[in-house]
C-alpha positions as CSV (number, residue, x, y, z in Angstrom):
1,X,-0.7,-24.8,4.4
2,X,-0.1,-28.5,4.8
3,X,3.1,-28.4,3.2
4,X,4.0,-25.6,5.7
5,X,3.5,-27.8,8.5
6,X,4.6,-30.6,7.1
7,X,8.3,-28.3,7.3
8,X,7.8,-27.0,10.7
9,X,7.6,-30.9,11.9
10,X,10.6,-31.9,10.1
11,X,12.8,-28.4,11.2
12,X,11.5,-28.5,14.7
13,X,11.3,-33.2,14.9
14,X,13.7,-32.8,18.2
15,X,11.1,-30.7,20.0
16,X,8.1,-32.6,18.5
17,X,9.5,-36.0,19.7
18,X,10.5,-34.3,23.1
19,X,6.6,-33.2,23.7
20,X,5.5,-37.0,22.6
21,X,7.9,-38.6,25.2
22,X,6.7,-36.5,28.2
23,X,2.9,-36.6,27.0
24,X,3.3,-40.3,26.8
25,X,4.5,-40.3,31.0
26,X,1.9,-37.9,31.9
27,X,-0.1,-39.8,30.5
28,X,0.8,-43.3,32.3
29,X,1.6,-41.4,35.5
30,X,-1.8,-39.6,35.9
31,X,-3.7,-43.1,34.6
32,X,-2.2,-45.0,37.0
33,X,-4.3,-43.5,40.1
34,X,-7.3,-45.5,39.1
35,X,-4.9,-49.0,40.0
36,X,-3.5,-47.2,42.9
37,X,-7.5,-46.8,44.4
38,X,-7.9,-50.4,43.3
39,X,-5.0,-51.3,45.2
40,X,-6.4,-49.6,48.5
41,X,-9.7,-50.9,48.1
42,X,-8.5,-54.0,47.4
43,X,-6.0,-54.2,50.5
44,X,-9.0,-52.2,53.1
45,X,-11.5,-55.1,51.9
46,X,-8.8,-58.0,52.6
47,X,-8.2,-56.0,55.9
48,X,-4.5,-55.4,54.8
49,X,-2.8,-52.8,57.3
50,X,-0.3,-51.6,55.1
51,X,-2.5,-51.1,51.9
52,X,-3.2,-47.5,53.5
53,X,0.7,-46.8,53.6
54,X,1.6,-48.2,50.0
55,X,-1.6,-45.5,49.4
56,X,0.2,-43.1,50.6
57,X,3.7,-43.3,49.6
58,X,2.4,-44.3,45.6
59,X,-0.2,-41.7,45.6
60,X,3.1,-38.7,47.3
61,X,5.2,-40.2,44.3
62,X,2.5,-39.5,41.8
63,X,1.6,-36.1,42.7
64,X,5.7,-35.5,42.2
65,X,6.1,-36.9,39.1
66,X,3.1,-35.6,37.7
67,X,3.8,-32.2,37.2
68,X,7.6,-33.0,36.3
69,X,6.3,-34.4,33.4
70,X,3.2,-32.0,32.8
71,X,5.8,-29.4,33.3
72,X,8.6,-30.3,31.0
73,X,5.9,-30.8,28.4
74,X,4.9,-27.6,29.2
75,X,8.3,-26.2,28.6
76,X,9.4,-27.9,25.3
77,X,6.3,-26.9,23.8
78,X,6.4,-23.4,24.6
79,X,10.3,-23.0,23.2
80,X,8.5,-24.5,20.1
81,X,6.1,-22.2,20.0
82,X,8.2,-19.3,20.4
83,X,9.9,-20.0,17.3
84,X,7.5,-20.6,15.2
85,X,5.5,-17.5,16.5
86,X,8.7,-15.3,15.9
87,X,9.5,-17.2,12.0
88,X,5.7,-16.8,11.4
89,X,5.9,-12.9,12.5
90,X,8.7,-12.5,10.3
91,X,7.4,-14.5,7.4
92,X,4.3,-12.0,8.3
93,X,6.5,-8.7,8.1
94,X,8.3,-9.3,5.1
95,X,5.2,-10.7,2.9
96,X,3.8,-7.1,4.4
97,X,6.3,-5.0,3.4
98,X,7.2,-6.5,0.0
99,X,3.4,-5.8,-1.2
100,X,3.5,-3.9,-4.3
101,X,1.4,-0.4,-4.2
102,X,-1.3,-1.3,-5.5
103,X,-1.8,-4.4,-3.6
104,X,-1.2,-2.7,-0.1
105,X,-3.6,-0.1,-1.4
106,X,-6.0,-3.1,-1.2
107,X,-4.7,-3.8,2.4
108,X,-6.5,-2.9,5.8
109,X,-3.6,-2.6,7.7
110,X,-6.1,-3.2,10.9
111,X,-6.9,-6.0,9.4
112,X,-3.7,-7.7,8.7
113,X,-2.6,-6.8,12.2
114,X,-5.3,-8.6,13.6
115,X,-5.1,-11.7,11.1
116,X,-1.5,-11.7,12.5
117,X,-1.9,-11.5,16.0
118,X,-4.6,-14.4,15.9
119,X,-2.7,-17.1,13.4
120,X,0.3,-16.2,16.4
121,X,-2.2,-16.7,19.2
122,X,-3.2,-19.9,17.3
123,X,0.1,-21.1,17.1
124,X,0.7,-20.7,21.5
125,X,-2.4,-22.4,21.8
126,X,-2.1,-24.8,20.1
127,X,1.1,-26.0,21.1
128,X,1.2,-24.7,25.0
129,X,-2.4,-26.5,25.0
130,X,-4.2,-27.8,22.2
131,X,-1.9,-30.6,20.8
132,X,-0.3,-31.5,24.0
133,X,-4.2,-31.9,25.1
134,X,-5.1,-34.2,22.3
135,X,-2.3,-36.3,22.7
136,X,-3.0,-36.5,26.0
137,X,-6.2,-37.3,25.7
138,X,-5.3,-40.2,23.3
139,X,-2.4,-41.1,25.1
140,X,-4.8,-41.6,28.9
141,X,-7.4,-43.9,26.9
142,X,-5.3,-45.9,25.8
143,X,-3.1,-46.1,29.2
144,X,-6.6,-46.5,30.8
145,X,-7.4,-49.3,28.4
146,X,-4.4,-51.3,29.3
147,X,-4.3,-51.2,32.9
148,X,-8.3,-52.0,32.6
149,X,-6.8,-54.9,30.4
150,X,-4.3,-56.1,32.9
151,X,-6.0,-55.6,36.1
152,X,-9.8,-56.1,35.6
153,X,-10.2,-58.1,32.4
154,X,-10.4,-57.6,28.2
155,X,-14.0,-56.9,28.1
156,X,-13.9,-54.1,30.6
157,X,-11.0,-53.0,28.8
158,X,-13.4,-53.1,25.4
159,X,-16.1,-51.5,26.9
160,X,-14.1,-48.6,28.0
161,X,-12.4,-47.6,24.9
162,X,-16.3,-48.4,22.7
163,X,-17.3,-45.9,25.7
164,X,-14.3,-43.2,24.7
165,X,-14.7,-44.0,21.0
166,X,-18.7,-42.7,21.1
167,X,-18.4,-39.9,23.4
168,X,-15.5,-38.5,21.5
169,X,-17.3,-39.2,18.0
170,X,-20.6,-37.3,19.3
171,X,-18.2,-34.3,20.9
172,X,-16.9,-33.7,17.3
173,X,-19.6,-34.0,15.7
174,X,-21.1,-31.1,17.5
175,X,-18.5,-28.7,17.4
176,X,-18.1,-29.3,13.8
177,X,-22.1,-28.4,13.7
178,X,-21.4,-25.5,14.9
179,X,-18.5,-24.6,12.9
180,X,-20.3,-22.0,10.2
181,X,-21.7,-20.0,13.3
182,X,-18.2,-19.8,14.6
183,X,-16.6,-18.6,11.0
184,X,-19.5,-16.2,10.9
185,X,-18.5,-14.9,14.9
186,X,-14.6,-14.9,13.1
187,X,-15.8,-13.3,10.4
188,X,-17.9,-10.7,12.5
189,X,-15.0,-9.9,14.5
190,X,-12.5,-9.2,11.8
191,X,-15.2,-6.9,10.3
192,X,-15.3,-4.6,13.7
193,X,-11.8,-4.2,14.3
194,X,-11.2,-2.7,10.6
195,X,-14.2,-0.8,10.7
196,X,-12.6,0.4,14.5
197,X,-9.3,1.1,13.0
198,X,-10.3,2.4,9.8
199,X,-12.2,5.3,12.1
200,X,-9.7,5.5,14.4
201,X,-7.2,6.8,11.2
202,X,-9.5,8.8,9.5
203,X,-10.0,10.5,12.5
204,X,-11.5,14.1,11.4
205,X,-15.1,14.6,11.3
206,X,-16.4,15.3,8.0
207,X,-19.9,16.4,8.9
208,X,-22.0,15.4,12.3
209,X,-24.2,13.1,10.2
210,X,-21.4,11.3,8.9
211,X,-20.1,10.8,12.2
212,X,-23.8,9.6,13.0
213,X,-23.7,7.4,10.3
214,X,-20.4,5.5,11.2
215,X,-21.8,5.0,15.0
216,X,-24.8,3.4,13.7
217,X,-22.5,1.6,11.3
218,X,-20.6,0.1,14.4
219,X,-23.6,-0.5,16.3
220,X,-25.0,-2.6,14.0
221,X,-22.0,-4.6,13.4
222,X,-21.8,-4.7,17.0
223,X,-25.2,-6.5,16.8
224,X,-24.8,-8.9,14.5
225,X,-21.7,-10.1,16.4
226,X,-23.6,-10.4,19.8
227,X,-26.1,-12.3,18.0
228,X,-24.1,-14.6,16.5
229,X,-21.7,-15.5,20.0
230,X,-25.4,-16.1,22.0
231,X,-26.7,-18.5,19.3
232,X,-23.1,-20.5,19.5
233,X,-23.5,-20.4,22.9
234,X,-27.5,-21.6,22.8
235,X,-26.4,-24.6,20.7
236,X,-23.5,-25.3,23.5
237,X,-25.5,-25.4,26.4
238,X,-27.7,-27.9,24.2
239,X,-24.9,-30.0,23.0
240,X,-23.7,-30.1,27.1
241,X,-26.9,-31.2,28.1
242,X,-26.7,-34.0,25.7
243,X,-23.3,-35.1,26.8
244,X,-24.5,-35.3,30.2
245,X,-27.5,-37.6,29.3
246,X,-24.8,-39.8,27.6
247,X,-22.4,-39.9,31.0
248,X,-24.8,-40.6,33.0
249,X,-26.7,-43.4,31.5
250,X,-23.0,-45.2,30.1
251,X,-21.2,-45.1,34.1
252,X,-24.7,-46.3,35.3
253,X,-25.1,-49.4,33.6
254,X,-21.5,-50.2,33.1
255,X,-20.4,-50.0,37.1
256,X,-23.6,-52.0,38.2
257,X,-22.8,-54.3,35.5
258,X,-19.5,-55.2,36.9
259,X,-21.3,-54.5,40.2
260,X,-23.1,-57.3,39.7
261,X,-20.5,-59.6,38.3
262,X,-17.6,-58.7,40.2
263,X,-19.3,-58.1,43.9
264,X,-16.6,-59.5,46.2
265,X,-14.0,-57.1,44.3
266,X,-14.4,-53.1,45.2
267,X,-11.5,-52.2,43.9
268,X,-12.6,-53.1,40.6
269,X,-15.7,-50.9,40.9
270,X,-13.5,-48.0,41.9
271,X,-11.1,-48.4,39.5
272,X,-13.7,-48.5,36.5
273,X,-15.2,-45.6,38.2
274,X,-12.0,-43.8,38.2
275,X,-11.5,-44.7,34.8
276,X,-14.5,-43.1,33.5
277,X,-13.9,-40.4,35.3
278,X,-10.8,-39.6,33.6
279,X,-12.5,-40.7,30.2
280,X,-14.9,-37.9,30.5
281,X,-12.8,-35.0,31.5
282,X,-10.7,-35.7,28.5
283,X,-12.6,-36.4,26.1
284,X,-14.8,-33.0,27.6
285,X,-11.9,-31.2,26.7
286,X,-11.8,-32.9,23.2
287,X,-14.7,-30.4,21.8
288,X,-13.2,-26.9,23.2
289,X,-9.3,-28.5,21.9
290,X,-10.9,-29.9,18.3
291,X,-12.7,-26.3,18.1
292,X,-9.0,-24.7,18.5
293,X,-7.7,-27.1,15.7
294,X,-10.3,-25.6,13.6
295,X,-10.2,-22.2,14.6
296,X,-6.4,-22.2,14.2
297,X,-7.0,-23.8,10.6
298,X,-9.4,-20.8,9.8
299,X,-6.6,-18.6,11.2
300,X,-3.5,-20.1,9.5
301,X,-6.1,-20.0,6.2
302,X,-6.0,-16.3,6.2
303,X,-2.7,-15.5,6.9
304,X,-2.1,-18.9,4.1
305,X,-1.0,-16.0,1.3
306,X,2.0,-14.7,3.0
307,X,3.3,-18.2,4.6
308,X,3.0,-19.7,0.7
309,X,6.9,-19.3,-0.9
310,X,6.8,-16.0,-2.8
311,X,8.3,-15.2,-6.3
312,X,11.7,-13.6,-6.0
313,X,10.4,-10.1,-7.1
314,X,14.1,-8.7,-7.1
315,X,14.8,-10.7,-10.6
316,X,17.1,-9.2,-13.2
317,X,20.7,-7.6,-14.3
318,X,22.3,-7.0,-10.8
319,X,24.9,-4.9,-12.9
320,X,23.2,-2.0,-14.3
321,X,24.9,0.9,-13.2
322,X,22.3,4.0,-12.5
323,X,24.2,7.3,-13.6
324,X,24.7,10.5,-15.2
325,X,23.8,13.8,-16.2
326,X,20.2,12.8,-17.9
327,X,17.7,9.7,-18.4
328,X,15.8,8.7,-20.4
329,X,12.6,6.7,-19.7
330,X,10.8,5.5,-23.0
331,X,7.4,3.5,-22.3
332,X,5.4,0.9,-25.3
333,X,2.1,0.3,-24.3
334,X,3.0,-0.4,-20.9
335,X,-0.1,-1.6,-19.2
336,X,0.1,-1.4,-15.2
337,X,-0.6,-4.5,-13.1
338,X,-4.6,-5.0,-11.1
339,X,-5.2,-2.1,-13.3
340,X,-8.8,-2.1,-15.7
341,X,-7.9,-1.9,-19.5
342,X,-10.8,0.2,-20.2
343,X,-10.1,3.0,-17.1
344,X,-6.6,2.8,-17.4
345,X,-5.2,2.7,-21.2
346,X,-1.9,1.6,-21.8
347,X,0.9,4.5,-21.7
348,X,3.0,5.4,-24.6
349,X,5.8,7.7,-24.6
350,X,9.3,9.1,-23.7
351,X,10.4,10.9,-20.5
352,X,13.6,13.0,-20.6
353,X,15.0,13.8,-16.9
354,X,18.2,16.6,-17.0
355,X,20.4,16.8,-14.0
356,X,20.3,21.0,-13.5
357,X,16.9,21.2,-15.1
358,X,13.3,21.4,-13.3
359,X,12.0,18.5,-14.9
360,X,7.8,18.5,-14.7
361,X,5.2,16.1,-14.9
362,X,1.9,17.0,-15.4
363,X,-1.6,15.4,-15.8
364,X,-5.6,15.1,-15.0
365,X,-6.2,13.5,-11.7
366,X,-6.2,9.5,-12.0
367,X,-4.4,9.7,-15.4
368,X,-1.8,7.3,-13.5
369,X,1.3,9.7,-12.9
370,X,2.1,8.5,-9.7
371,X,1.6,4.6,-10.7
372,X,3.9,5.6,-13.8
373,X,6.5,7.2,-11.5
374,X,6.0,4.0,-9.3
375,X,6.9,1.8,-12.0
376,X,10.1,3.8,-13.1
377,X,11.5,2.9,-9.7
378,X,10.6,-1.0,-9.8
379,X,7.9,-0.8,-7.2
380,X,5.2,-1.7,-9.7
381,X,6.6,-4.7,-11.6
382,X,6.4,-4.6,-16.1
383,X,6.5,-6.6,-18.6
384,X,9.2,-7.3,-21.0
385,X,9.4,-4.5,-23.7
386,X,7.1,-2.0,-22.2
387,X,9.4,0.0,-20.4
388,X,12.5,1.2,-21.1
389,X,15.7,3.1,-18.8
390,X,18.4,4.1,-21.4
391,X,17.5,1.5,-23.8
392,X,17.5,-1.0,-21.0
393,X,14.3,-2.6,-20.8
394,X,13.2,-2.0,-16.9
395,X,11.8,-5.6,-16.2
396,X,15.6,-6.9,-16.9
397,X,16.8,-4.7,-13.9
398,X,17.0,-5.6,-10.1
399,X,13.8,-4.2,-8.1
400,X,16.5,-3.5,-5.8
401,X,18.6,-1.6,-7.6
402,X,15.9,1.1,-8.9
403,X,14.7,1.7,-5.5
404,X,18.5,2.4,-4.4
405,X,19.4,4.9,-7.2
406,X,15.5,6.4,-7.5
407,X,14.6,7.9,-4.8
408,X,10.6,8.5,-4.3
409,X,8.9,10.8,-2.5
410,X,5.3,9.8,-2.6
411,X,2.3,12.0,-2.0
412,X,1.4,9.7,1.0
413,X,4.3,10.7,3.2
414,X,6.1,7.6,4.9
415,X,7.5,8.8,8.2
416,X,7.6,6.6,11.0
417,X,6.9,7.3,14.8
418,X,10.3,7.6,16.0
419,X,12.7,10.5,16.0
420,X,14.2,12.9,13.2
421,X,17.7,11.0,12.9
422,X,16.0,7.4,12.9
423,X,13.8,8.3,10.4
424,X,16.6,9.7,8.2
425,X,18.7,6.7,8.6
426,X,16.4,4.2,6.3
427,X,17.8,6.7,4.0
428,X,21.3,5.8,5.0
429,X,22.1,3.8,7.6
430,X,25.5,4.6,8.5
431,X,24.8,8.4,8.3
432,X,26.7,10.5,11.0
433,X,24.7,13.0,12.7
434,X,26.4,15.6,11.5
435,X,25.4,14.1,8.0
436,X,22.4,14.0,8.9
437,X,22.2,17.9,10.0
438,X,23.7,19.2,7.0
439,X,21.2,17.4,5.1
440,X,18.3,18.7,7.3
441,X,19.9,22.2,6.7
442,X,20.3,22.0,2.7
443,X,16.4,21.5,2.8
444,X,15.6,24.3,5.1
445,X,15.4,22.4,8.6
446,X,16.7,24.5,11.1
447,X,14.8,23.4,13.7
448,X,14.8,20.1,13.2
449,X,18.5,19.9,12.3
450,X,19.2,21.5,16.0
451,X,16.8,18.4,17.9
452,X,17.9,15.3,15.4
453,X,16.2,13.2,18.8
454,X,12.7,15.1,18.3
455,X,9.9,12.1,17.7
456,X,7.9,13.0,15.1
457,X,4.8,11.0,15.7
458,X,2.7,8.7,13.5
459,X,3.6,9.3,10.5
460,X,5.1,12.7,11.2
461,X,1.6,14.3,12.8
462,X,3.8,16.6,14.8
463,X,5.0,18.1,11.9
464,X,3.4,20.4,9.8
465,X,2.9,19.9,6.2
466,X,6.0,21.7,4.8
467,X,8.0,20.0,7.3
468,X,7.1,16.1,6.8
469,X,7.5,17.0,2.6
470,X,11.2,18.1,3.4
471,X,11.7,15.9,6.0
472,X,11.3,12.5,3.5
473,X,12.9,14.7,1.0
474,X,16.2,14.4,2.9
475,X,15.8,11.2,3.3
476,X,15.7,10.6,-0.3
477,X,19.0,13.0,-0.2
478,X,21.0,10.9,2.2
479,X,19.7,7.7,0.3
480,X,22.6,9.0,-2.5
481,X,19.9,8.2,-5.2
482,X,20.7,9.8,-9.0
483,X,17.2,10.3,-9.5
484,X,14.8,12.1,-7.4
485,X,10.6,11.5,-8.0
486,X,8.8,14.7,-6.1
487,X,5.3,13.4,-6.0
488,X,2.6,16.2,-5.7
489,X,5.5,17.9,-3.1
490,X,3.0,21.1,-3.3
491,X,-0.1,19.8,-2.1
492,X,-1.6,20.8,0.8
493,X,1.0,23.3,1.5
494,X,0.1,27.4,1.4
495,X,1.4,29.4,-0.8
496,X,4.6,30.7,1.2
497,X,5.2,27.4,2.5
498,X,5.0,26.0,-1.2
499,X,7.1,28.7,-3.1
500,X,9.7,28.3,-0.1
501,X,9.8,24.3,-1.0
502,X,10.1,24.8,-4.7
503,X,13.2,27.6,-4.0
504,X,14.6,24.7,-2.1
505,X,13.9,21.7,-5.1
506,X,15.4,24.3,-7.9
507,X,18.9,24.6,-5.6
508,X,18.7,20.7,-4.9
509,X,18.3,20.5,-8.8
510,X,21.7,21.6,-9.9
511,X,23.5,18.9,-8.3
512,X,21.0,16.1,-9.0
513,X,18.0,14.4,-11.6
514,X,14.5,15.5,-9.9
515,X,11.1,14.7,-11.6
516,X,8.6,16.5,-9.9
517,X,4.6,15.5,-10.4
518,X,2.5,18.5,-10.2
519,X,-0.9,20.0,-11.1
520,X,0.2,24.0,-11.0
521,X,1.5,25.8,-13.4
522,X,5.5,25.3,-13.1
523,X,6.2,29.0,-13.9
524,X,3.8,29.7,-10.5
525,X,6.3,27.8,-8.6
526,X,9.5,28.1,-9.9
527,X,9.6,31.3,-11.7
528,X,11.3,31.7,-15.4
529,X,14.9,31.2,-13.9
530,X,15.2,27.8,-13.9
531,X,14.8,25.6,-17.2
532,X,11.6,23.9,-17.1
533,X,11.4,20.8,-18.6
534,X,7.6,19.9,-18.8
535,X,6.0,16.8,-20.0
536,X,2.2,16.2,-19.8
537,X,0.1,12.7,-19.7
538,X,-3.0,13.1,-21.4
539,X,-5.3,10.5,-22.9
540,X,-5.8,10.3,-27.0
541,X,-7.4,7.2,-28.9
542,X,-7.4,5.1,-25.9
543,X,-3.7,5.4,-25.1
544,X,-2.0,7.7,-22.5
545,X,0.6,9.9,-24.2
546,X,3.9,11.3,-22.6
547,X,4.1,15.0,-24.5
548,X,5.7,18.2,-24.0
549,X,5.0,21.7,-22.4
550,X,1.1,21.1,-21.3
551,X,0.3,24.9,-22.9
552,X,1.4,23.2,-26.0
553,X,-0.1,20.2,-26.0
554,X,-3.6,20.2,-27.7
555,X,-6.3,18.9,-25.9
């Protein structure tokens, strides 16, 4: 994390140097009020007349340059923050996007939105506020220890900065007291909005006393985070009413010190007064600005994982040219990443895909067909000599390349909440509509073909089942992939809807390679007209084995 910040401040040194420069002038202009009051006092006790009307006219041209200063700081640090927010969001996105299945599996997607939207939040506070605060802060003590210097004398000047250096110590030293209680309220929070989302998508009630269960669930989550915020805020209004003990009892005995030494002069009274004054509001500010600091460094630690330089996953032959009538997929132990030896045995086998063929497979639930077909297209990355693509061994190819020329439809549909002809063009991008309806047409979209600007909804909710399956299935089409992976096309869908999807996949079939994953019988589906070319997964002796027809595979 440091070394990420450590390159922000070097790409962005212009702006950084820009918000010390104006920090450094607020800081002298807004400091210098306490000599300006000295300099009235000063002139009403020598019974000056014009000490009222240098007042004036120094006080009028502090109050303009003031927030000239404040507000250009203001403004460079908010165009800093405003591109570090937007290279942070897309450092965010693509570390997102490029997880690997199994590790998005993993994911809250809740989660991770909120983790985002807090490290940016972080990011605007702390340079709109926090930072620009701090240095301030610094900046005025040690303005206010100069003038003190130069217009009263050194040990006033001494006694104000010991002054800051305490208070300041004892205001860190309680917020970093209460630090655990304020991971814990962090920590709370992060809990209730996945536990929010994760209801809000799983939306359909399974029986009234699960839907009990997950209320009470909340509730009590709910609790514990009220109880945590009320004890932070117990220990605050404890820590505040030390702080104020501390004010009181330093500006007492320090302005009747100099009270007492320094009677004939007011203005230095007022001026020390001042002084003070402007100590304490700072360095009040120090606790709520050092608990930012922290709470942005618990922030940026979470989000730490995608921000850290990432393996090039796209490694390999950018040459291997993805074509022809049949493939070949042959497979040596392969052993699938995050996956547990003893649940999930190496797989061992051959798959042979025909273009004009219906090429089938089959397996028990959780046997690891669709993390098999997932690591066919590069989405699940091998090792060397474990898979193979026409005697090329898959690791050596580009990721990018197998997930142009296969094409994957998973059993998770992925449609987006936007219309028919946007969500066909991550297929192809420079599709033309009409393209696009032919395509919709080839897989038995009239409708849809006839309202390409029809939204969808999240994740194609407004379609029904069939649709959404041939919907990403033209996709795959337009993507102009040689292979086609069907995953579990059939399920959910009844038994018209299915047998009209698998007339469709058995025309699509004759002009290109398509591996469907299935559990039914093929001959159910497909009828006898087609050539079926079945292989079945099953586990013998600890290994998963890639066979033939499932009816003549042994169990």
């Amino acid at each position: 994390m440091s070394n990420y910040l450590h390159t922000l401040i070097k790409k962005y040194k212009f702006y950084v140097i820009g918000i010390f420069i104006l920090a450094c002038l607020a800081a002298i202009i807004n400091t210098s009020f306490g000599v300006i009051l000295k300099w009235l006092a000063d002139g009403l006790q020598n019974n000056d007349p014009s000490a009222l009307v240098t007042f004036v006219l120094l006080f009028t041209l502090q109050r303009f340059l003031l927030p000239l200063a404040g507000g250009g700081g203001t403004l460079v640090a908010s165009m800093l923050a405003n591109k570090i927010e937007n290279e942070i969001r897309n450092i965010w996105y693509g570390y997102v996007v490029d997880l690997e299945h199994s590790e998005s599996k993993a994911k809250n997607s809740g989660e991770l939105q909120k983790k985002l939207q807090e490290a940016v939040n972080s990011v605007r506070m702390l340079l709109n506020g926090t930072i620009r605060s701090v240095l301030t802060i610094a900046l005025e003590i040690i303005s206010i220890a100069v003038l003190a210097a130069i217009f009263i004398n050194f040990s006033a000047s001494l006694a104000l900065l010991a002054f800051a250096g305490t208070y300041a110590y004892f205001i860190i030293y309680v917020t970093k007291k209460r630090m655990p209680i304020m991971k814990d309220i962090a920590h709370s929070d992060g809990q209730c909005a996945a536990f929010m989302h994760d209801s809000f998508i799983n939306t359909g009630v399974i029986s009234p006393n699960v839907r009990t269960n997950r209320i009470e669930q909340h509730k009590s989550l709910l609790h514990d985070l009220e109880y945590k915020k009320n004890l932070n805020s117990k220990k605050l209004f404890m820590d505040s009413a030390l702080s104020a003990v501390m004010c009181s009892a330093a500006s007492y005995f320090l302005l009747f010190f100099y009270y007492n030494e320094t009677a004939i002069s007011i203005g230095i009274v007022v001026m020390l007064a001042t002084s003070l004054a402007q100590i304490i509001a700072q360095i009040n500010t120090l606790g709520f600005n050092y608990r930012n600091i922290l709470r942005a460094g618990i922030d940026f630690a979470r989000v730490s994982e995608a921000l850290t330089p990432r393996i090039d996953k796209n490694l390999g032959d950018d040459k291997y040219n993805i074509s022809g009538n049949s493939h070949k997929f042959s497979f040596t132990k392969l052993e699938l990443p995050n996956s547990n030896p003893v649940t999930s045995p190496s797989i061992t086998g051959e798959l042979l895909i025909n273009k004009g063929e219906i090429n089938i497979l089959r397996g028990s639930s959780g046997i690891g067909k669709s993390s098999l077909a997932r690591t066919i297209r590069g989405e699940i990355k091998t090792q060397e000599k474990q898979a193979y693509l026409n005697s090329i061994d898959i690791s050596n190819i580009k990721t990018n390349i197998l997930l142009e020329k296969i094409g994957y439809v998973s059993q998770d549909t992925i449609i987006f909440n936007e219309s028919v002809i946007k969500n066909l063009r991550y297929g192809k991008s420079d599709a033309s509509d009409n393209e696009i309806r032919n395509t919709l047409l080839s897989v038995g979209l009239e409708k849809l073909a006839s309202n390409i600007d029809y939204v969808v909804g999240e994740k194609g909710g407004l379609l029904s089942g069939g649709e959404r399956q041939r919907l990403v299935i033209a996709r795959g089409l337009l993507q102009k992939c040689e292979l086609l992976i069907l995953d579990e096309p059939f399920a959910g869908l009844d038994e018209e809807t299915a047998l009209e999807l698998a007339f469709i996949i058995s025309s699509l079939a004759r002009s290109l390679c398509i591996l469907v994953i299935m559990h039914q019988r093929p001959t159910d589906l497909f009828g006898k007209q087609p050539i079926i070319n079945e292989h079945t997964m099953r586990e013998e002796n600890g290994l998963i084995l890639i066979k033939g027809n499932a009816e003549n595979v042994k169990a």
